[in-house]
C-alpha positions in Angstrom: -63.6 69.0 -117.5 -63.4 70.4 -114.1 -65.5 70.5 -111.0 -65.2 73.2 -108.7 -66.7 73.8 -104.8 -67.7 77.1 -104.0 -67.9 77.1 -100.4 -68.0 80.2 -97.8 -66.3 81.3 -94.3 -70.4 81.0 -93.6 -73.9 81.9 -94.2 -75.0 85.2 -96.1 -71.3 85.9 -97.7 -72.3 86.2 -100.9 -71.9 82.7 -102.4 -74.5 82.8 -104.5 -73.1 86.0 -106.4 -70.1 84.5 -106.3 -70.6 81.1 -108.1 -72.9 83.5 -110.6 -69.8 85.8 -111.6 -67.4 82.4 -111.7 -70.1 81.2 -114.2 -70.3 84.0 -116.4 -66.4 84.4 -116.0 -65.8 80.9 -117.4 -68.6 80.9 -120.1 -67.0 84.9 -121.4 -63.7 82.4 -121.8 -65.5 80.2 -123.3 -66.2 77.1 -121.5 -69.3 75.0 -121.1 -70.7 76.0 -118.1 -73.5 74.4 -115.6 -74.4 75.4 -112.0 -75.5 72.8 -109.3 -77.1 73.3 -105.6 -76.9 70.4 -103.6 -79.2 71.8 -100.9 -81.4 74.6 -101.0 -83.1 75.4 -97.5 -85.4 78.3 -96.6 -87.2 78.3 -99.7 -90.7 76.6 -100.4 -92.1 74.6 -103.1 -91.7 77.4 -106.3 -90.2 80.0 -104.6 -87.1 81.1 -106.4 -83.9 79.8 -104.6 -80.1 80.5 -104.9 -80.3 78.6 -109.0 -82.9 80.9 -110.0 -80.3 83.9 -109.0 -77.6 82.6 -110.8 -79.5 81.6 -113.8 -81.1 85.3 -113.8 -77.8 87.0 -114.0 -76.1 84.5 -116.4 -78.6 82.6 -118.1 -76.9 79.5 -117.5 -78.3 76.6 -116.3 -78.8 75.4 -112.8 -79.9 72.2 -110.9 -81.0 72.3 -107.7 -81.3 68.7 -106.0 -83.5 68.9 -102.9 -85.2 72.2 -101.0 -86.7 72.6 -97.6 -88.5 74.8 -96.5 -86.6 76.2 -92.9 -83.7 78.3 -93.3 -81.4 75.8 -91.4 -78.7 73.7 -91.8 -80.2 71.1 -94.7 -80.1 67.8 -92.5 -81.6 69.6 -89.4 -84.4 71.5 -92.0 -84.8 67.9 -93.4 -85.5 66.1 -90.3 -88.0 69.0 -89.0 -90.1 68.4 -92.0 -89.9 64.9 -92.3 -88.4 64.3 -95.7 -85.7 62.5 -97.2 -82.2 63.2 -96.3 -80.2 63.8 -98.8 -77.5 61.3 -100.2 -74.1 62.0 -100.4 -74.1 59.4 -103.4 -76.6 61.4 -104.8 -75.2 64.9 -105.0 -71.4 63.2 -106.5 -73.6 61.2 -109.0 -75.2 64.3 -110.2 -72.1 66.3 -110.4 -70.1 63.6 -112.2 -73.5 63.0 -114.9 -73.4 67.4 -115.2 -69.7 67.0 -115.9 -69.8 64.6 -118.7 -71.7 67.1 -121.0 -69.8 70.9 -119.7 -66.3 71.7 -119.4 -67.2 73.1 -115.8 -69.3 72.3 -113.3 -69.7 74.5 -109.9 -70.8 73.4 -106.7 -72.6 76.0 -104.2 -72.4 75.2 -100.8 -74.6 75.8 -97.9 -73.2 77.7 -95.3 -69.9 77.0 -94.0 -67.8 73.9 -95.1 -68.6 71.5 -92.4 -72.6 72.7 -92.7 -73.7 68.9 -92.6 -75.8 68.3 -95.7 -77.7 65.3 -95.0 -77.7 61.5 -94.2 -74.3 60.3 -91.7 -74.0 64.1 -91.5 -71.9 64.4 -94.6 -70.5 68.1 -95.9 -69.2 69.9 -98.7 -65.8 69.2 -97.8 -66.5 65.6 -98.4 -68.2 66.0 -101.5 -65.0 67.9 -102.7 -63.1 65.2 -101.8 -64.9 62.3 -103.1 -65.0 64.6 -106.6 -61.4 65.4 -106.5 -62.4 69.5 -106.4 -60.9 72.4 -105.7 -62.9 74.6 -103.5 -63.0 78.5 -104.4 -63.4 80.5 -100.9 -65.9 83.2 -100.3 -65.1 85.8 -97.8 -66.4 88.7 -96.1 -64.5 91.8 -95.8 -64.8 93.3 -92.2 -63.5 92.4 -88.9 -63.6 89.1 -88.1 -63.0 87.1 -92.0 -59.3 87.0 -91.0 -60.0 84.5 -88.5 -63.0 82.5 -90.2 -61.0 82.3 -93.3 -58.4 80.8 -91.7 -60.5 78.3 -90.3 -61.9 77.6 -93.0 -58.9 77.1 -95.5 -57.3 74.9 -92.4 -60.3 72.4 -92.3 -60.2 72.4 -96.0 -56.6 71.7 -96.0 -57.6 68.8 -93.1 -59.9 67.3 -95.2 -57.7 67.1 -98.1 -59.3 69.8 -100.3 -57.6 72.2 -102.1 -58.2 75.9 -101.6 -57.9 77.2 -105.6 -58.5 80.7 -104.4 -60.4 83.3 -102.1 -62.9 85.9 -103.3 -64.4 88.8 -101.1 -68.1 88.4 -102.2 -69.5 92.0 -101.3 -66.8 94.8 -101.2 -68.3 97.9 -100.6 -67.6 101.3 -102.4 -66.2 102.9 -99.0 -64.3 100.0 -97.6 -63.1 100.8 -93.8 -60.1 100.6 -92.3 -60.4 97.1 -91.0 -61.4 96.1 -95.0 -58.5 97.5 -96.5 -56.3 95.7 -94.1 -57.8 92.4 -94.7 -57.5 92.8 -98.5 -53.7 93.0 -98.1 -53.6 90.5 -94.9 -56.0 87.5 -96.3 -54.0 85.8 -98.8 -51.1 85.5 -95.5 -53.6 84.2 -93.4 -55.3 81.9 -95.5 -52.6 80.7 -97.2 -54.2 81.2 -100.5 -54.3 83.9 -103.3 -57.2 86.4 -103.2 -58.5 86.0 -106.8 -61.3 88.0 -107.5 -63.4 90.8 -105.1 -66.9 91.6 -106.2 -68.8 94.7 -106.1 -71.3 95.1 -103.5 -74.8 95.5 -105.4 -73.6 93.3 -108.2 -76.8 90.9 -107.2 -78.9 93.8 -108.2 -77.2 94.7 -111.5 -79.2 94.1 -114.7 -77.9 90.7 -116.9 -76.8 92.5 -119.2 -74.6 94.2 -116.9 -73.4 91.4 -114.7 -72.2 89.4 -117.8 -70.3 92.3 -119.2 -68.6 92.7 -115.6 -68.2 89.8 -113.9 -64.8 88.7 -116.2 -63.0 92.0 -114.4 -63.9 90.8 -111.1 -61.4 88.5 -111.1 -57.4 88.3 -111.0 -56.1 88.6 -114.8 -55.1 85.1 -116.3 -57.0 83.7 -113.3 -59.6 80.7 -114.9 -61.9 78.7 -112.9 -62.4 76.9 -115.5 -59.0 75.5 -115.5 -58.8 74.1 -112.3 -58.1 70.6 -112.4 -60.5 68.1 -110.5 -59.3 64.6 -110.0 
């Protein structure tokens, strides 16, 4: 059993896509695979959110804990609209009741890794740690992910998480010069191995496609599923 964090250098760098292709990477290898999103924000009541994406491109199942309807951070969207805050005994609970019946559970983040989730301002890094999981790194590719990478993998690091790995969650078909660079420099910076670079568009690809694909994304012999969590 394993229980992985996927968190991000930030918002809108292709988390989502990313904890899709580390699903349908681990279920091609075999594992029992299940998907969970603490917080979903910016999404109202049956709107799809981030777990109908994943579970549109893989057809695995996702569980999605609380929503709310501002696209903030989840305790600040919480407050505005006068709901519960969520527990941070509640998302581990759920994670560790997911991980008695599949070989790997995945965690999607919200933001960036000290994004405070909910009540006494609790974050993903916590979570992690509480879990005893690894945390799998989204990126961006462009100026800039050198620096928030490392800050990102340093907090981690503070907050005694482990980084299993950094993935580049939309590279484009004409990377820049500044791209090409970071490819080489980010594993340096970060202290931690690039493991896998997805395709920009790979959101938009048919199922079919996405499952077919999504193994090659990845560094050969790399398996989230294998982490160990404890």
């Amino acid at each position: 059993m394993s229980i992985v964090v996927v968190a991000g250098t930030g918002t809108d760098v292709g988390k989502t896509i990313v904890t899709a292709a580390l699903a349908a990477a681990a279920r091609a290898a075999g594992a029992r695979v299940v998907v969970c999103k603490p917080a979903q924000t910016g999404v109202r009541p049956g709107e799809p959110g981030d777990i109908a994406m994943v579970e549109r491109l893989t057809g695995i199942r996702g569980v999605e804990l609380v929503r709310y309807r501002d696209p903030l951070a989840p305790d600040t969207a919480a407050r505005r609209e006068g709901a519960p805050m969520l527990r941070r005994e509640t998302v581990t609970d759920a994670v560790r009741e997911l991980a008695d019946s599949h070989d790997l559970v995945l965690v999607e983040g919200a933001g960036g890794v000290l994004v405070r989730f909910g009540e006494n301002g609790f974050t993903l890094c916590d979570v992690a740690r509480d879990l005893g999981a690894p945390a799998v790194v989204t990126v961006a590719p462009g100026l800039g992910t050198l620096n928030h990478t490392a800050l990102t993998t340093e907090t981690l690091a503070a907050r005694g998480v482990a980084c299993a790995g950094l993935v580049v969650g939309s590279w484009p078909r004409k990377p820049d010069l500044a791209m090409r660079c970071n490819l080489e420099d980010l594993p340096d910076v970060a202290g931690a191995s690039l493991v896998g670079t997805i395709p920009a568009g790979a959101g938009a690809l048919a199922p079919s496609e996405f499952v077919r694909d999504a193994p090659g994304w990845f560094a050969a012999g790399w398996d989230v599923s294998r982490l160990s969590s404890g």
